[in-house]
C-alpha positions in Angstrom: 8.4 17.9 -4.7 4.2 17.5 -5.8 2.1 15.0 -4.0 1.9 12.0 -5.3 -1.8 11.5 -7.0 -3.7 8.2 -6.1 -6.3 6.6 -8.0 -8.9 5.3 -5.3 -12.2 4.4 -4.8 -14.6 5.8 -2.5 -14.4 3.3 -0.1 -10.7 2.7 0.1 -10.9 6.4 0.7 -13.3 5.8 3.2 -11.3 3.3 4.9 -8.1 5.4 5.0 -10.0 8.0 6.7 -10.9 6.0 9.3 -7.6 4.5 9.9 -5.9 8.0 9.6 -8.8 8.9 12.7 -7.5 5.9 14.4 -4.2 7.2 14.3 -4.7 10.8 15.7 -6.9 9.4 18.3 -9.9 9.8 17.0 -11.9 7.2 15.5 -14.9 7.7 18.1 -16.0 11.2 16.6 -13.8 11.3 13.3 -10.8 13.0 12.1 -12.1 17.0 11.3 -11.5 19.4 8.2 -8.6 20.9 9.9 -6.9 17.2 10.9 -7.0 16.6 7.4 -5.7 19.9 6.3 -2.7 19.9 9.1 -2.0 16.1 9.2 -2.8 14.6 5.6 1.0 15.1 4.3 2.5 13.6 7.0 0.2 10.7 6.9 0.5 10.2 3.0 -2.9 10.5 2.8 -5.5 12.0 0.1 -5.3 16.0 0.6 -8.1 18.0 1.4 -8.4 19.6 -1.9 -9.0 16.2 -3.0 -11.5 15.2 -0.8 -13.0 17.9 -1.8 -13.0 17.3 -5.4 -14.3 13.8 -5.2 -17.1 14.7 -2.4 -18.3 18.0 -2.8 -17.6 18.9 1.2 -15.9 17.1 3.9 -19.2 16.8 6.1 -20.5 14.5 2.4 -17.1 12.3 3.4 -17.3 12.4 7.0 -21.2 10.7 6.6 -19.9 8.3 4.1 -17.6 7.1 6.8 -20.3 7.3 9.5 -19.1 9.9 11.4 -22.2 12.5 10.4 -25.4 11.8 10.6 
């Protein structure tokens, strides 16, 4: 069975990613490339691939979220 595809916009994206760091733990330095890559299934999140495709690198997403800076 595929992944489901979501439609969202940057900032719903942004704020899934910090509630997916919240989750794991992390929300004081951010979930990393490979949380996303090992976890982002089980937490019916966007994939990386995806991330990747809407903002160019994972660092560019990270800094949207305040995590990089």
């Amino acid at each position: 069975m595929g992944r489901i595809k979501y439609n969202f916009t940057e900032e719903e994206l942004v704020q899934i990613y910090l509630d997916f760091s919240r989750n794991l733990w992390k929300e004081r330095k951010g979930a990393t490339a490979l949380d996303i890559k090992k976890f982002s299934q089980d937490f019916d999140i966007s994939s990386y691939v995806d991330l990747i495709r809407i903002f160019g690198t994972i660092e560019n997403f990270r800094k949207k979220a305040g995590y990089v800076g």
